[in-house]
Backbone bond lengths (Angstrom), bond angles and torsions (degrees), N, CA, C in turn:
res aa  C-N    CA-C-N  psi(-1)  N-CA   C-N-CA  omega(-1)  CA-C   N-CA-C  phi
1 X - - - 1.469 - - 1.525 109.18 -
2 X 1.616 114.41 134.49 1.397 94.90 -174.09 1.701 115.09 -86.65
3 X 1.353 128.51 -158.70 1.199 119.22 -171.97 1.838 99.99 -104.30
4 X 1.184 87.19 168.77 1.805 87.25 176.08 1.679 114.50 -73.17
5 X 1.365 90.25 133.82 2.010 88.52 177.12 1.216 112.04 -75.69
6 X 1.459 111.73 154.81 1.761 134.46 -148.77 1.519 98.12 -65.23
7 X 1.635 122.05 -23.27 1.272 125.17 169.55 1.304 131.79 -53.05
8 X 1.276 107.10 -26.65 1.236 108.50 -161.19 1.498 126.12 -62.04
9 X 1.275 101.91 -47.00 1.883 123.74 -179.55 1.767 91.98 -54.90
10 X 1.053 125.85 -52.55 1.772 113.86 176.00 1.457 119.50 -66.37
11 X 0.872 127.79 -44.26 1.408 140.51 171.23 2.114 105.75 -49.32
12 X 1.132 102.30 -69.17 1.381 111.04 152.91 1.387 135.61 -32.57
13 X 1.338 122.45 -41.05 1.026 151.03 154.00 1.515 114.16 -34.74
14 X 1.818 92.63 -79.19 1.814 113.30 -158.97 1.580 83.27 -67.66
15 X 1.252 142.62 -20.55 1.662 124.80 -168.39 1.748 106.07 -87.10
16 X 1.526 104.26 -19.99 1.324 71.71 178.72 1.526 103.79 -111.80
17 X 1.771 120.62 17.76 1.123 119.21 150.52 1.901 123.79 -65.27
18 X 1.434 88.23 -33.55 2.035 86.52 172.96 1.277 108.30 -128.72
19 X 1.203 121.42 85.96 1.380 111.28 -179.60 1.429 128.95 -65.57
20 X 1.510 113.02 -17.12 1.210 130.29 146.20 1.445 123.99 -10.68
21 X 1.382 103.44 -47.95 1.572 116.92 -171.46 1.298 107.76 -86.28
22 X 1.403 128.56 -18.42 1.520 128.89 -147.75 1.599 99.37 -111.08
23 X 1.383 119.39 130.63 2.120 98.78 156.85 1.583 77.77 -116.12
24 X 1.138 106.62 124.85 1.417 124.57 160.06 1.833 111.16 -129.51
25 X 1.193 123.45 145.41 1.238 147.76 143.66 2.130 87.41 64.98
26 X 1.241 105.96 47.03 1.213 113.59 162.07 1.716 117.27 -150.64
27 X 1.127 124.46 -167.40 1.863 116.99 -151.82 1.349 95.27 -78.59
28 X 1.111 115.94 159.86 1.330 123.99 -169.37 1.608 110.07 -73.55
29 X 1.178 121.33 140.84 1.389 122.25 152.05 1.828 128.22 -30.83
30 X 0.922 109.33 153.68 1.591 112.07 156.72 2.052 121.01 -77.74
31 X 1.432 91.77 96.87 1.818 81.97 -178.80 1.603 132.23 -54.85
32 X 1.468 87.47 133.64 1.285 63.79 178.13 1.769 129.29 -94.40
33 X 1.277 112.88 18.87 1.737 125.57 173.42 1.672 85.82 -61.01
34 X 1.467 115.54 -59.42 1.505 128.24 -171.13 0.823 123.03 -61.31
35 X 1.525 130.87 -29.17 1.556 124.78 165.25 1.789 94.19 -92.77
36 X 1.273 143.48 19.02 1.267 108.80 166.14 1.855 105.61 -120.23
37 X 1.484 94.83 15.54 1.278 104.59 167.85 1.467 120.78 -102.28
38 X 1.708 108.29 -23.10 1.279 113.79 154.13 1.606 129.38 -50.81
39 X 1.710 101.72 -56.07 1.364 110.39 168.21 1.807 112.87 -28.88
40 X 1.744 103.69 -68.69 1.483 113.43 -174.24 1.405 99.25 -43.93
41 X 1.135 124.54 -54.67 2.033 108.06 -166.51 1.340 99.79 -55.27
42 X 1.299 115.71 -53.62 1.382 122.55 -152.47 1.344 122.91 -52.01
43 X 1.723 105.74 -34.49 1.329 99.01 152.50 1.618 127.46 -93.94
44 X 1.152 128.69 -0.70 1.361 138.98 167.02 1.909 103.51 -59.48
45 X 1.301 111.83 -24.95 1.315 110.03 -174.20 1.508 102.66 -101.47
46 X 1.565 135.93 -17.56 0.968 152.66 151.04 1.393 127.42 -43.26
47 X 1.120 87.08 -50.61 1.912 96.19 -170.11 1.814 79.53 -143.55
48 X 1.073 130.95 110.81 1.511 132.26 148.77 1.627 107.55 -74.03
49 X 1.390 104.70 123.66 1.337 95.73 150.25 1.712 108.42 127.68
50 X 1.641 85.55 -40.63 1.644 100.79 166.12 1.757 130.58 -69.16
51 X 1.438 91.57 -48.54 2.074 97.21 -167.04 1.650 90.34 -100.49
52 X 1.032 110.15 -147.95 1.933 120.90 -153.47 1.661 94.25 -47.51
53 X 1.892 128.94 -55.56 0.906 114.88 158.26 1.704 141.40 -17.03
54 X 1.106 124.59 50.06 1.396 102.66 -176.54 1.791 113.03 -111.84
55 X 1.085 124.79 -161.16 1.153 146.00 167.19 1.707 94.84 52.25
56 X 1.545 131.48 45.18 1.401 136.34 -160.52 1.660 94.07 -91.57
57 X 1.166 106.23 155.18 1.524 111.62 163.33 1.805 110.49 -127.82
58 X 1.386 100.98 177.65 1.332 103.47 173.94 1.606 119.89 -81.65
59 X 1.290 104.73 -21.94 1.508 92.59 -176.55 1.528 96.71 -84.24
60 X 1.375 144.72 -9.06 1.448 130.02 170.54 1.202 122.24 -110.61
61 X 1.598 110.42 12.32 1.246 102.38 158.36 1.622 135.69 -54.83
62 X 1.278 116.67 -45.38 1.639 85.76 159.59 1.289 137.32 -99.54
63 X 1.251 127.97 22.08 1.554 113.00 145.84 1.460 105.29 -92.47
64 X 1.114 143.81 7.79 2.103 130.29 148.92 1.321 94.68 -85.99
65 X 1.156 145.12 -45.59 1.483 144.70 -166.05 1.708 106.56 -59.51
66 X 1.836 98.35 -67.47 1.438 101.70 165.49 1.742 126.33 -34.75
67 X 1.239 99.03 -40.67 1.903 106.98 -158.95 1.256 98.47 -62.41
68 X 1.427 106.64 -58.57 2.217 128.72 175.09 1.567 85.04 -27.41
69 X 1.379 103.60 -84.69 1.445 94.09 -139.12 1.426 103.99 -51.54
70 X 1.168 123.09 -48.00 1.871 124.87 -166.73 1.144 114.73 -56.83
71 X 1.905 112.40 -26.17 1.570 102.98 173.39 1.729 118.53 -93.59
72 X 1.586 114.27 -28.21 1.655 105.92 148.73 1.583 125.28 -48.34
73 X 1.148 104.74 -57.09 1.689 109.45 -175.40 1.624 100.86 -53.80
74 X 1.313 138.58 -42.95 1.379 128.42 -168.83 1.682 102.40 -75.64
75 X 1.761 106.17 -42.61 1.385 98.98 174.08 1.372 140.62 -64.65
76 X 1.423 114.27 -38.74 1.126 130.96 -146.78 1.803 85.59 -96.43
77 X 1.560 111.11 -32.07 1.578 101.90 -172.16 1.868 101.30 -60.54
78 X 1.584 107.22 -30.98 1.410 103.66 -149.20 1.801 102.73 -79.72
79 X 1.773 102.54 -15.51 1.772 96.58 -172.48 1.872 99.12 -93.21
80 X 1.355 121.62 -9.36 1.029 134.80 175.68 1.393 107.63 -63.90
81 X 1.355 127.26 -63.44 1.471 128.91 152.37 1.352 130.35 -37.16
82 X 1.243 115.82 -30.29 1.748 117.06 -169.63 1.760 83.76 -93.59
83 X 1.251 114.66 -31.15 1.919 106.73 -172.28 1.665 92.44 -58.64
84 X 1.445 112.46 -60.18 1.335 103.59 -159.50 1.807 102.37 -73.40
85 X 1.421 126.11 -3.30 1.483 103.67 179.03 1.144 119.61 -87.71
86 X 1.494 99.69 -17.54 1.571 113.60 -175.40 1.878 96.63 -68.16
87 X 1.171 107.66 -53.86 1.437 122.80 -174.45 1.953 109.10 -30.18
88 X 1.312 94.08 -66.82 1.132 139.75 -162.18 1.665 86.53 -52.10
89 X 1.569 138.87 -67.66 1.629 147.19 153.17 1.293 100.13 -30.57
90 X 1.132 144.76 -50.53 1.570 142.52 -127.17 2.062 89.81 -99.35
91 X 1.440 104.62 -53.63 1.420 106.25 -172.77 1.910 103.60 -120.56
92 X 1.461 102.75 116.93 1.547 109.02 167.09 1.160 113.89 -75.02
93 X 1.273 116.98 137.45 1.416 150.62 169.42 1.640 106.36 108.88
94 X 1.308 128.04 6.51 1.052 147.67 179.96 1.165 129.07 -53.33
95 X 1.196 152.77 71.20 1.819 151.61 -109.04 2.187 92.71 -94.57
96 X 1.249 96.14 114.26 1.400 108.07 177.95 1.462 101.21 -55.25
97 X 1.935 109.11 124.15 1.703 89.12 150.81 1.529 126.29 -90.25
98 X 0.924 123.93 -168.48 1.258 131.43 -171.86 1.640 115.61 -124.96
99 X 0.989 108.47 -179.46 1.708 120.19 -173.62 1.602 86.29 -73.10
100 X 1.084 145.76 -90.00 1.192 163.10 176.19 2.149 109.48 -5.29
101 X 1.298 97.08 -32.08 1.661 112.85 178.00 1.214 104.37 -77.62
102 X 1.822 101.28 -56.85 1.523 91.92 -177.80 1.246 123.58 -46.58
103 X 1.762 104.49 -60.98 1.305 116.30 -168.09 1.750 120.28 -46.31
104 X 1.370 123.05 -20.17 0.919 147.42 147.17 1.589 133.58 -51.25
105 X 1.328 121.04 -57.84 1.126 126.22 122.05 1.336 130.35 19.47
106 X 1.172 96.96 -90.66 1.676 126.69 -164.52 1.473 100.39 -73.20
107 X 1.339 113.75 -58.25 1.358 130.71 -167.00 1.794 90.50 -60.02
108 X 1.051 119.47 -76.10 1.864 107.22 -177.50 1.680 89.35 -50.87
109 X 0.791 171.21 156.37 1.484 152.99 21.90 1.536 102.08 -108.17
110 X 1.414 122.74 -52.04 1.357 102.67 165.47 1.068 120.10 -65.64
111 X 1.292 156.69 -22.23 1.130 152.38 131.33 1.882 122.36 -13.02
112 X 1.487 92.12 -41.67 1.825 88.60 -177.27 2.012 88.74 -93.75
113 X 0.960 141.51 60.96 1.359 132.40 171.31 1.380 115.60 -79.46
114 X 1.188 102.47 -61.96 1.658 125.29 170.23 1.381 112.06 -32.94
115 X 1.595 113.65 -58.28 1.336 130.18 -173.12 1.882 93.71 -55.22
116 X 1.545 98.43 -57.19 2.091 99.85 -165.01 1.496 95.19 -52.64
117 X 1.378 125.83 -25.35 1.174 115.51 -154.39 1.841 108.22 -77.79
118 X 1.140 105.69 -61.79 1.133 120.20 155.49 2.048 118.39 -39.28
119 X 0.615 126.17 -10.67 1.874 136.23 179.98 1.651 91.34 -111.52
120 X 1.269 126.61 -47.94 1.417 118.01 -159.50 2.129 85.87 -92.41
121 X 1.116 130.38 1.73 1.047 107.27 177.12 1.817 118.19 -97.45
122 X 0.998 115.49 -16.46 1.239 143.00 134.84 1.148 148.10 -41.70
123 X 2.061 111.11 -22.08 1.401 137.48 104.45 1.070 135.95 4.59
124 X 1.613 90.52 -85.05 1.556 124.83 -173.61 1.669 112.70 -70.41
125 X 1.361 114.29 -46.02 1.184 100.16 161.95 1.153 133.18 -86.75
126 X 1.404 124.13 12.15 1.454 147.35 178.11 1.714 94.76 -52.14
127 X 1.901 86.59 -78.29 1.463 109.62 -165.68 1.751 107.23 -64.51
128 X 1.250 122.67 -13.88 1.524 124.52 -163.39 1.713 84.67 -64.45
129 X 1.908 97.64 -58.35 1.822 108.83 -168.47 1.920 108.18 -44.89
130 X 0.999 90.82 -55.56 1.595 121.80 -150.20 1.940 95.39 -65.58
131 X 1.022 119.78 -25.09 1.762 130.42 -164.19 1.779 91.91 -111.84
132 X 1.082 124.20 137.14 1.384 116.40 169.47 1.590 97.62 -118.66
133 X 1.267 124.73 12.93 1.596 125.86 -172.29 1.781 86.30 -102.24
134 X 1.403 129.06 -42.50 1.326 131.77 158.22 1.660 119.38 -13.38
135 X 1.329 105.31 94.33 1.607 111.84 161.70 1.129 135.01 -43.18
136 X 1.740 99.02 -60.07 1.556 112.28 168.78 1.572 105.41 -168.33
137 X 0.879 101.91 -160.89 1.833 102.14 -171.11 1.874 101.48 -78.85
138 X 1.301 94.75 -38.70 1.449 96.93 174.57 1.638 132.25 -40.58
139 X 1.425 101.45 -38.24 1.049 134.94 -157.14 2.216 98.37 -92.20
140 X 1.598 105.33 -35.72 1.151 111.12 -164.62 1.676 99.13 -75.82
141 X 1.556 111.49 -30.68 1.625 128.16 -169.67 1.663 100.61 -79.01
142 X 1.293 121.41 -56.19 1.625 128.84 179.55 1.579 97.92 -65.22
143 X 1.118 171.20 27.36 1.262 129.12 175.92 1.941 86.58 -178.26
144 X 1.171 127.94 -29.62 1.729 114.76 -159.82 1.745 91.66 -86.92
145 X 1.708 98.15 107.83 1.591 88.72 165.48 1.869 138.94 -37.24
146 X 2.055 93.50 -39.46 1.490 115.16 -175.91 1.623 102.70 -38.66
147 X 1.684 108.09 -60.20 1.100 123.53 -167.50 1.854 115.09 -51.93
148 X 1.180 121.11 -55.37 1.348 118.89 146.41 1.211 132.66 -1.65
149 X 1.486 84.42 -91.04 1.348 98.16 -174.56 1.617 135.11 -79.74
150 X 1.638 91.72 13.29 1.191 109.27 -179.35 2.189 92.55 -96.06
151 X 1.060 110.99 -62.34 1.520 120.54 166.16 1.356 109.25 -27.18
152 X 1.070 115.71 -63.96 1.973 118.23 166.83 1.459 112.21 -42.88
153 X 0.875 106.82 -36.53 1.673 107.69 -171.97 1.414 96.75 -90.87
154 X 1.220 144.95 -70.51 1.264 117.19 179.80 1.550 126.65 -28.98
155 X 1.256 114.92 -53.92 1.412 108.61 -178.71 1.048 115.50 -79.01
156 X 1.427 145.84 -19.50 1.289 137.79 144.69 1.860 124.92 -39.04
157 X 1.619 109.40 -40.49 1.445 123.43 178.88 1.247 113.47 -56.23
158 X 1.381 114.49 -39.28 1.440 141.70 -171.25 1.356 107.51 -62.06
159 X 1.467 119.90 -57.95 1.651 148.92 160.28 1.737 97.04 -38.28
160 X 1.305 102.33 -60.27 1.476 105.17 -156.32 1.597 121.06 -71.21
161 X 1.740 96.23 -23.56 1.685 120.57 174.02 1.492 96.56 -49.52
162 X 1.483 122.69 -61.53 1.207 121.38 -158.01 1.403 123.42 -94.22
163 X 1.335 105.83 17.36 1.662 117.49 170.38 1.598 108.24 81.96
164 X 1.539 106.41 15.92 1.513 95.00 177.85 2.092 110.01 -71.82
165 X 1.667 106.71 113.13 1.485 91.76 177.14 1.476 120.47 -73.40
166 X 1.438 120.46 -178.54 1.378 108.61 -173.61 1.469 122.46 89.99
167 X 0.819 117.14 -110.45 1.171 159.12 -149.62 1.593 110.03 -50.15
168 X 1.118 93.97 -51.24 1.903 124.21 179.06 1.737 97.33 -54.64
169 X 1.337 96.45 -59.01 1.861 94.72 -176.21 1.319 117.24 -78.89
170 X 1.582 119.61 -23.87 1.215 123.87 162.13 1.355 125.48 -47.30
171 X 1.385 105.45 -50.89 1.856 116.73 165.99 1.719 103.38 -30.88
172 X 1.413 89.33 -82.67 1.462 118.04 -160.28 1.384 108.29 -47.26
173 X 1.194 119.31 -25.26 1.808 119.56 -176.96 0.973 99.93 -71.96
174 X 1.885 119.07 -61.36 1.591 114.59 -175.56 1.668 110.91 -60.50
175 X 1.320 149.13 6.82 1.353 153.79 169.57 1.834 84.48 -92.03
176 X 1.362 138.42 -58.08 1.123 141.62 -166.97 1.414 97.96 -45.49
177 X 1.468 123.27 -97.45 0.954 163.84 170.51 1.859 94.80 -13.76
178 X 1.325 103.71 -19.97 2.058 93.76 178.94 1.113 108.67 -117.20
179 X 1.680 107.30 -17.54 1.511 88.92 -167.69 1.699 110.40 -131.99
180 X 1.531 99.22 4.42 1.214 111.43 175.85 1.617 128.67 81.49
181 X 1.611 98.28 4.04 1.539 136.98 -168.20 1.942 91.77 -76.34
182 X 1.131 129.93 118.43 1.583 123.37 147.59 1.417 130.10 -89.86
183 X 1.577 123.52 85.49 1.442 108.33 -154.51 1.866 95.89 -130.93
184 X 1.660 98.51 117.12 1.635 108.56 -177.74 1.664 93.30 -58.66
185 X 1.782 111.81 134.43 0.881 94.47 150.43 1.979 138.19 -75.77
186 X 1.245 100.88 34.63 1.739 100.66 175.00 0.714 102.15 -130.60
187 X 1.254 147.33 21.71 1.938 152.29 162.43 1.499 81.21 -62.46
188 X 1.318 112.39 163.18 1.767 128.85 172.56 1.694 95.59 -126.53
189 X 0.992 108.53 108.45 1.446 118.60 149.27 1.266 141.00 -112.05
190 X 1.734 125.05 136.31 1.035 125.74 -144.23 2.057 105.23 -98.88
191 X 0.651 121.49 -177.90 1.772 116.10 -174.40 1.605 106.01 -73.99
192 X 0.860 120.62 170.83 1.481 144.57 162.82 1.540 86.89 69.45
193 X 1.423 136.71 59.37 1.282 141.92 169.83 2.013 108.99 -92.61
194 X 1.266 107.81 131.73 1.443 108.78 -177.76 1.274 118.87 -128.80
195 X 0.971 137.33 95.32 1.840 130.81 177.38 1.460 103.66 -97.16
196 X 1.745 110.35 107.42 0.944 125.06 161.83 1.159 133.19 -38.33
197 X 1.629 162.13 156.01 1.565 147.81 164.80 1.444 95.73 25.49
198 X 1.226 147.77 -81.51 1.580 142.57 -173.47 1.299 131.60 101.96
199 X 1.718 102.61 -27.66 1.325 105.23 -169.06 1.906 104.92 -55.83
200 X 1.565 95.17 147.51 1.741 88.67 174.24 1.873 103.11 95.49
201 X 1.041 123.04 -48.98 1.212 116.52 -157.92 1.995 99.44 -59.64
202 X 1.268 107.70 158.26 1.541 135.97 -164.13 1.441 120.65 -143.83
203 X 1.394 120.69 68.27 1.461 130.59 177.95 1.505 116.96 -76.03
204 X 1.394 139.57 99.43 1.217 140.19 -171.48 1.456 115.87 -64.18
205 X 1.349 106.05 179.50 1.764 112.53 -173.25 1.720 96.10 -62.63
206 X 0.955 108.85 -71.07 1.786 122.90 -158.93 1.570 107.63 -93.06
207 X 1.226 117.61 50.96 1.168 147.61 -169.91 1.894 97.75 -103.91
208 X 1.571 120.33 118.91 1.201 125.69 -176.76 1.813 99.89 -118.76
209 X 1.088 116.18 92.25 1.608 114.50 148.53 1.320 146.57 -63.71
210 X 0.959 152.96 114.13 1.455 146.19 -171.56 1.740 97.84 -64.43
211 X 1.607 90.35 -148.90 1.432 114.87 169.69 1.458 123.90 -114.55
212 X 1.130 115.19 144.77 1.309 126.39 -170.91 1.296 125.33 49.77
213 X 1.512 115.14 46.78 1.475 135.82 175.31 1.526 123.98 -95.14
214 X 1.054 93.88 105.61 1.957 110.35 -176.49 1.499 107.03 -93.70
215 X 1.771 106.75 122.43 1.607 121.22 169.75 1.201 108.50 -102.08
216 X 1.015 141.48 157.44 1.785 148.00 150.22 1.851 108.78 -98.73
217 X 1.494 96.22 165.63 1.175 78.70 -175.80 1.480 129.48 -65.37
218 X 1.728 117.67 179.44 1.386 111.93 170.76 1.427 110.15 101.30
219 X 1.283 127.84 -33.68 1.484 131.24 -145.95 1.504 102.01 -74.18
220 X 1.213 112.64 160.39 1.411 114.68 -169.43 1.465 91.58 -146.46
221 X 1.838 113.64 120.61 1.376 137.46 177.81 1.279 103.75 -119.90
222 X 1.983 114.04 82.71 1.346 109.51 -162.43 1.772 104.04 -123.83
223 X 1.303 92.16 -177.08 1.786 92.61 178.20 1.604 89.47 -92.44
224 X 1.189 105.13 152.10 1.280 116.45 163.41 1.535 122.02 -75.27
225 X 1.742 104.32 -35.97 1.629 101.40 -178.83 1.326 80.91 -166.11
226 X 1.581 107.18 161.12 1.411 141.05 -177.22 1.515 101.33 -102.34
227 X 1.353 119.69 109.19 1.519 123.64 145.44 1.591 146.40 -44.65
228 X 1.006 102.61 110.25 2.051 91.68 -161.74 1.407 109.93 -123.47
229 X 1.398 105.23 134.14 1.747 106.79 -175.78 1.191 96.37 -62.30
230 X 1.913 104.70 176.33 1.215 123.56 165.01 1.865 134.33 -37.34
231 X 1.819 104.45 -32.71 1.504 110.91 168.69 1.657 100.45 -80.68
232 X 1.606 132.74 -15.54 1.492 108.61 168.64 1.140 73.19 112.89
233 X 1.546 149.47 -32.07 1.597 119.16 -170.14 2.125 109.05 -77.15
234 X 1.253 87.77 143.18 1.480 100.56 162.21 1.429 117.93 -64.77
235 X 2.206 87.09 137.02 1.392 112.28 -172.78 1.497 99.92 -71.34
236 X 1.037 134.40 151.44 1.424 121.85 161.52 1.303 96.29 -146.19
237 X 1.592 108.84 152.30 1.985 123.93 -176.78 1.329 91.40 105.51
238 X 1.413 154.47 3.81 1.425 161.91 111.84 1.090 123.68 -14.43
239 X 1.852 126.83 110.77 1.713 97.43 167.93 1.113 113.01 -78.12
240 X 1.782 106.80 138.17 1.342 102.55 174.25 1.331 117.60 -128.12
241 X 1.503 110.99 30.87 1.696 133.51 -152.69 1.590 107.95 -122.90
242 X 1.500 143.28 156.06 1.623 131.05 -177.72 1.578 77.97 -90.44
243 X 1.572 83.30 167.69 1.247 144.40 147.14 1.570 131.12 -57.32
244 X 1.032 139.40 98.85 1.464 131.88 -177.15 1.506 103.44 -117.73
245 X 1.083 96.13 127.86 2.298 91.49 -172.52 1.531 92.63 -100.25
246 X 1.059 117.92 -158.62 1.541 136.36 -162.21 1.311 117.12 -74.96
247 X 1.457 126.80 112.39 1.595 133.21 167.20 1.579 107.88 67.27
248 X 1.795 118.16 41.61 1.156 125.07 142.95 1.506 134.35 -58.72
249 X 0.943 139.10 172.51 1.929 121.87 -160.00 2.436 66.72 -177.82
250 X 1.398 74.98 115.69 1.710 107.31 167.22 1.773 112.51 -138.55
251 X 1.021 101.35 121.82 1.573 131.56 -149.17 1.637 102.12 -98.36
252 X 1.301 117.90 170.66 1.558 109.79 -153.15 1.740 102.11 -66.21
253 X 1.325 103.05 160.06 1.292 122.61 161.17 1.522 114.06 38.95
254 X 1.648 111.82 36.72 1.230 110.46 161.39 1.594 113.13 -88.30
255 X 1.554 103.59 160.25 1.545 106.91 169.53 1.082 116.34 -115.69
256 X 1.922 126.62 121.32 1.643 107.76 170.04 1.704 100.30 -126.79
257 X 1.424 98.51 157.83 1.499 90.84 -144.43 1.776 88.92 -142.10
258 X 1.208 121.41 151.25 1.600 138.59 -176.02 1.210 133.63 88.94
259 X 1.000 126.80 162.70 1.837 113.96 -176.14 1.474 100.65 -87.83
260 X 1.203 114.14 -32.46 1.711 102.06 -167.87 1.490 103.92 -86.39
261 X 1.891 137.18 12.79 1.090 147.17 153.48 1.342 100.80 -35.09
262 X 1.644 134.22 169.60 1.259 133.87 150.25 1.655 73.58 -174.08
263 X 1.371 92.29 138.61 1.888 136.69 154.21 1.032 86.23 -76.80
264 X 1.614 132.03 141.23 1.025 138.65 106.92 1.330 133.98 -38.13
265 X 1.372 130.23 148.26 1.461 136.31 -178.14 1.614 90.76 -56.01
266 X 1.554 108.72 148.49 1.421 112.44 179.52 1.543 153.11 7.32
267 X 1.765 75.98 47.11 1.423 114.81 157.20 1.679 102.65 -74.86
268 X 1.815 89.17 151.38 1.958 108.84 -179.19 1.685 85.38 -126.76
269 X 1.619 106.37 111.48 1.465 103.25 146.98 1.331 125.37 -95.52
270 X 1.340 132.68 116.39 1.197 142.53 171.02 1.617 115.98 -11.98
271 X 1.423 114.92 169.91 1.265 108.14 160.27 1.832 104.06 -104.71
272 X 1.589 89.78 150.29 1.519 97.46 -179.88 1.835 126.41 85.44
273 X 1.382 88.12 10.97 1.229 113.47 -169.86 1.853 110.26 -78.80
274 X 0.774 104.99 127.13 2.045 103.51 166.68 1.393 103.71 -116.87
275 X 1.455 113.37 113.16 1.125 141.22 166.42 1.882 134.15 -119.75
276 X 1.564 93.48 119.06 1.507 100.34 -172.27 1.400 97.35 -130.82
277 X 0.813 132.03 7.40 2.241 121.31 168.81 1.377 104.46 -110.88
278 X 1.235 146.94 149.67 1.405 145.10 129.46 1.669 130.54 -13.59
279 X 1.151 101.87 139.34 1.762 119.24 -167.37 1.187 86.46 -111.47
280 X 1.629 127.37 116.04 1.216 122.33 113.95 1.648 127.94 10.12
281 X 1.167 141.79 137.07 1.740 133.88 168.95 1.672 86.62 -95.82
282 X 1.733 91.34 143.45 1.634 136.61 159.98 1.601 80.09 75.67
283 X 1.265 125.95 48.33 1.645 140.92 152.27 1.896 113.36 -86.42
284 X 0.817 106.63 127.58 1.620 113.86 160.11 1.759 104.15 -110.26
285 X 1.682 100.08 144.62 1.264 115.95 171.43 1.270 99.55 -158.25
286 X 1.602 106.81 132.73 1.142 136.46 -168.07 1.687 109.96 -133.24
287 X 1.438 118.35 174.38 0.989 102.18 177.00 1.667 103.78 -129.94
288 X 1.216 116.65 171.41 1.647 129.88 -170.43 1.536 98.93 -45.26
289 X 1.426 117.27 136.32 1.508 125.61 148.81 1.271 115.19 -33.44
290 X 1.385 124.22 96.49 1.841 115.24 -170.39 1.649 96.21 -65.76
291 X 1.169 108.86 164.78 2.030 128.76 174.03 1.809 88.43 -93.51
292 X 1.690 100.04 129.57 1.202 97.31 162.94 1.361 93.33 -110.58
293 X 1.683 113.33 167.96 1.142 127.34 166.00 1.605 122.67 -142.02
294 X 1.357 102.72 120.54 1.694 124.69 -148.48 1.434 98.63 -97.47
295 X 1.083 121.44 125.78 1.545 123.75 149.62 1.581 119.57 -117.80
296 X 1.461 95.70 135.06 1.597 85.55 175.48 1.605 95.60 -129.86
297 X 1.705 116.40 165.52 1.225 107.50 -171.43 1.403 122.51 -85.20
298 X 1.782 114.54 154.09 1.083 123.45 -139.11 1.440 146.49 48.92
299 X 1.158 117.12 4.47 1.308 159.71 177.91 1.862 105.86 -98.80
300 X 1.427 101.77 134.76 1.232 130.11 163.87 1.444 114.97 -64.10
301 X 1.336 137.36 149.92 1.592 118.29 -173.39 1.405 102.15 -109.55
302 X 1.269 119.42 159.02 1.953 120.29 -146.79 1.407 80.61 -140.47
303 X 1.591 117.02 141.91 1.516 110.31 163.82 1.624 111.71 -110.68
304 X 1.025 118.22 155.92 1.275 132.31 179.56 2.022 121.17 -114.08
């Protein structure tokens, strides 16, 4: 056996200087191999046919259909429990759940599938309308990150409705992390939602969407400012996110920012736009013709 390296006594040290940093010799975390294998079913039961699911037929649809659910439901109940036990250590007076919550849990969310399916299909033909480079819907489900990572977020919201911790943001990171999508799972979004290309976009916690609201990439759905009690710590459970009402279309790399923001219903915010007051609905805002200024060599530079 070899001996311990010279590190160790410091290392040892700094953990029980921040314990913050450490989960040691308490319930295990929620994995995340296990919640990003949940993710994979989750849309395999979503869209069959597209993600690891493929080459499915009808006569085996339900024994692959069956298998999904029995191996999410055993998984997803068991990281659902470690979210809330961990929880449960983290804040005293904190009412332990039990095996029995989870299992519950789980059971209502696969249970509402049908329902996501139907909301996320409305998605799909969101972006089919909304994209004219769009082949077909087929095409919007196989290949448009938006669409994804819009699917992740529903079932994370679902998680997040019912106070499951963890887990909800765990989703949503691995949707982050692929597609470049930032989407709180507690924003409320309404159906026929489309994020164009996507990369960049930033949907906040308390973020209210209507229906049939198209982003491009870039967009930023931010708080304007953080509220802080009298000791200086931040208020949080505050909206501090806009408003977007019904069949708004926000264009690349705009920013709108505050809770007391509101889009008007079919309002167009420009791209490049910084926005912190309320729009009127069936408002356009754009921003000034920028001055370019051209140089070419040997040449004087001319603005346009």
């Amino acid at each position: 056996m070899s001996e311990n390296h010279p590190l160790v006594p410091a290392l040892l040290a700094s953990y029980k200087e921040d314990p913050r940093t450490v989960h040691a010799e308490k319930m295990p975390l929620p994995s995340r191999e296990a919640v990003a294998s949940i993710v994979e079913d989750m849309l395999d039961l979503l869209f069959p046919g597209y993600f690891r699911l493929q080459e499915i037929e009808e006569t085996t649809w339900v024994t692959s259909i069956s298998d999904i659910l029995g191996r999410v439901a055993e998984s997803l109940g068991l990281q659902i429990l470690r979210a809330f036990r961990h929880e449960h250590t983290c804040f005293e007076g904190k009412k332990m759940a039990g095996e029995d919550q989870a299992r519950a849990i789980t059971g209502n969310l696969l249970a509402g599938i049908p329902q996501l399916r139907l909301v996320l299909g409305q998605d799909v033909q969101a972006a089919f309308e909304g994209d004219p480079a769009a082949r077909n819907c087929q095409e919007v489900i196989f290949c448009y990150p938006g669409l994804e990572a819009v699917a992740i977020f529903r079932v994370a919201h679902e998680l997040h409705k019912v106070g499951v911790p963890f887990l909800p943001r765990m989703m949503t990171e691995l949707a982050h992390q692929k597609t470049g999508i930032d989407i709180h799972p507690g924003a409320r979004i309404g159906p026929g939602f489309f994020i164009d290309h996507g990369t960049g976009v930033v949907i906040g916690e308390t973020c209210d969407i209507g229906r049939n609201v198209k982003l491009y990439q870039g967009v930023t759905l931010g708080a304007l400012s953080f509220p802080r009690d009298a000791t200086g710590n931040i208020i949080r459970g505050q909206k501090r996110h806009p408003t977007l009402e019904d069949e708004v279309v926000v264009y690349a790399n705009a920013t709108i920012l505050g809770g007391e923001t509101v889009v008007g219903h079919h309002a167009v915010i420009g791209s490049n736009v910084w926005l912190t007051e309320s729009v009127n609905p069936h408002t356009t805002v754009l921003m000034e013709k920028p001055s370019l200024r051209i140089r070419q060599p040997g040449t004087s530079s001319r603005e346009s």
